[in-house]
Steps between C-alpha positions, in 0.01 A plus 500: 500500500486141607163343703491619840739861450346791634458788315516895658227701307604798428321757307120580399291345196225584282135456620234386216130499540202321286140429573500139627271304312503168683914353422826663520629589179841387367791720573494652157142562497521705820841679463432712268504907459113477459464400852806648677341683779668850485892498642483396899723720753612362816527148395208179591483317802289191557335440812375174617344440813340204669293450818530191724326309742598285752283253666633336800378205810437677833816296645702681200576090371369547135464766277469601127567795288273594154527789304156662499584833282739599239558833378712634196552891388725634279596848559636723235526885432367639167699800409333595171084459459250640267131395473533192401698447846239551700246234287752198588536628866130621611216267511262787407678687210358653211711597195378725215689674222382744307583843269845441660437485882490188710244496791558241775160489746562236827270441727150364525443096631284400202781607286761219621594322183625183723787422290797356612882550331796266443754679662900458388802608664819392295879596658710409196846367556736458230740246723276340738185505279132678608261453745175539409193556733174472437167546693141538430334783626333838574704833647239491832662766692429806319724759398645864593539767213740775632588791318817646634741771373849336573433108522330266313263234680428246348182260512622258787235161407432192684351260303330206670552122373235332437487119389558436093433144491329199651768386793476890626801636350602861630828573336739350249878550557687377199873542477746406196804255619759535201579125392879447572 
């Protein structure tokens, strides 16, 4: 693929999570097994929104335009989840394991552990090489648990960007260009 082609994406990827702990690890670090996070139904969508304002002359003569908000989310549907699930997606989770049962509390303000996690979405492509997105931040809009007879539902997430480095950074889109 030469500079400049366009690629159609096609296909769903692999999401990985790990605790931040101040810099984005390297691509091997991260994408490992360790930190896969469960398999993802329904694919990953990133969001990013900004707000404007305009600022204007009553005679309409001069005006300018800043961009006074940015928001990023990345939206993804977890299809498989055990204890340990609900630790990387709930501020307030509690995990204990013992004589063979794992017991999952959630809830309770003082119990927010205010950690944030790297997270990585990677859509592998054999001929027009991967795309890899990454974020920093929290799942901040809850969850549903259904239990259903005939359908599975899975844990639909939004995690919220927040800024990983000094110039305010909310999302890293890296994609491979095979060298001609």
């Amino acid at each position: 693929m030469a500079k400049g082609d366009e690629r159609i994406v096609l296909g769903s990827g692999k999401v990985y999570m790990a605790e931040f702990t101040g810099t984005i690890p390297a691509d091997a670090t991260i994408e490992t097994e360790t930190n896969r996070f469960g398999k993802i139904t329904g694919g990953a969508t990133l969001e990013y929104k900004s707000t404007y304002v305009e600022v204007k002359d009553d005679l309409n003569t001069v005006s300018k335009v800043v961009v006074t908000d940015e928001e990023v989310l990345f939206k993804t549907g977890q299809l498989m989840v055990n204890g340990e699930t609900f630790k990387k997606i709930t501020a307030t989770a509690r995990v204990t394991e013992a004589a063979g049962v794992r017991t999952v509390k959630i809830g309770g303000l003082a119990n927010q552990d205010g950690k944030k996690y790297v997270i990585r979405f990677v859509h592998e492509s054999e001929t027009e090489g991967d795309i890899r997105v990454t974020i920093v931040g929290q799942n901040q809009s809850g969850f549903t648990l259904s239990f259903k007879k005939d359908a599975n539902e899975p844990l639909n997430l939004e995690f919220k960007a927040l800024p990983n480095d000094t110039e305010g950074t909310l999302v890293i889109l890296t994609e491979e260009i095979p060298v001609v």
